[in-house]
C-alpha positions as MATLAB code, in Angstrom:
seq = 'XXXXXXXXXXXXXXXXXXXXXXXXXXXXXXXXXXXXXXXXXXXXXXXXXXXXXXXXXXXXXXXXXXXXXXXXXXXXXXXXXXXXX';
ca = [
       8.481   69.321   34.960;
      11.136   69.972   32.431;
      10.278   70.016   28.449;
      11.932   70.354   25.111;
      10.271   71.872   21.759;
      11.682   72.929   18.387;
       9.553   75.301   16.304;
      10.358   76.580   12.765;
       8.531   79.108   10.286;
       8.430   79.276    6.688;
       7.458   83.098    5.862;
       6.333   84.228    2.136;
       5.589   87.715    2.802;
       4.358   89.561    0.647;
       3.116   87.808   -2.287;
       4.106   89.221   -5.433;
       0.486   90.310   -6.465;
      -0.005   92.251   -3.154;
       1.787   94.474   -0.976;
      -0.683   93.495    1.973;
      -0.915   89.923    1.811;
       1.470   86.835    2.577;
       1.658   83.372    3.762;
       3.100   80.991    6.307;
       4.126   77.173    7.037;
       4.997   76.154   10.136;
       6.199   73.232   12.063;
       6.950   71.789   15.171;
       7.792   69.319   18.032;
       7.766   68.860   21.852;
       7.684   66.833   24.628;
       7.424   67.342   28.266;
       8.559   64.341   31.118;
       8.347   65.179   35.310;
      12.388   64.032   35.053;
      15.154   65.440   32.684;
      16.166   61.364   32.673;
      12.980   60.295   31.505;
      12.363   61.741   28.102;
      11.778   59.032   25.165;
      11.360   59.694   21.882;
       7.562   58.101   21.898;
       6.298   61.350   23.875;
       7.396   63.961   21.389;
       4.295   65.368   19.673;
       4.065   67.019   16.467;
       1.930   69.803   14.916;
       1.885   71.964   11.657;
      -0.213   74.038    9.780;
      -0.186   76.935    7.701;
      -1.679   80.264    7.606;
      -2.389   84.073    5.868;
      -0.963   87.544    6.442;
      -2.462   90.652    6.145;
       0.050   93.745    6.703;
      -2.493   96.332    8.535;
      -0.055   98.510    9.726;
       2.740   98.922    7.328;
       5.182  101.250    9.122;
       5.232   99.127   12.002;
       5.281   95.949   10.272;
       1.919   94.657   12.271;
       0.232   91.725   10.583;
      -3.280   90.212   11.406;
      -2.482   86.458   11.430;
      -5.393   83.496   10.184;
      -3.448   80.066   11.045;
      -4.954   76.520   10.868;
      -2.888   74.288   12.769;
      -2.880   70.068   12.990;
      -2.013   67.981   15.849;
      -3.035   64.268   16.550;
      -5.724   65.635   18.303;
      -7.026   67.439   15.699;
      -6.761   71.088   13.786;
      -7.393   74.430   15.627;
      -7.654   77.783   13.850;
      -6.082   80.727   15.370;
      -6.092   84.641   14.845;
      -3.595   86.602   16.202;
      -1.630   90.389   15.789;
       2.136   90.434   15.142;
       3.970   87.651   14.627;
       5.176   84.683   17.250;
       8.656   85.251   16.929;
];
């Protein structure tokens, strides 16, 4: 199988009112075809979302991430430690 995706992250950390907390929009796109010759542009999917930060460990920069995200499928909510990249 071979694929192609494009991701991209919109960071507001931290908000002016709060050392602790920030925000996030994100985007991106992907497709994935069983031949490198066979990719069209009607199989790329698309997803965004947005989410919250909250800085638990300052010195290390560790943030407990709350993201909602939207597909064509439908939205999922996520929670995570760190950041994705």
């Amino acid at each position: 199988r071979n694929h192609i995706a494009g991701q991209a992250e919109y960071r507001l950390l931290p908000f002016n009112f709060s050392k602790k907390f920030g925000a996030v929009l994100f985007a991106s796109a992907g497709a994935v075809s069983p031949e490198i010759d066979k990719f069209n542009m009607k199989q790329i999917r698309l997803a965004g979302g947005g989410g919250i930060r909250y800085l638990l460990f300052p010195k290390k920069d560790i943030f407990l991430r709350l993201d909602v995200g939207f597909t064509r499928e439908g939205p999922g909510l996520y929670i995570f430690t760190g950041e994705a990249f």
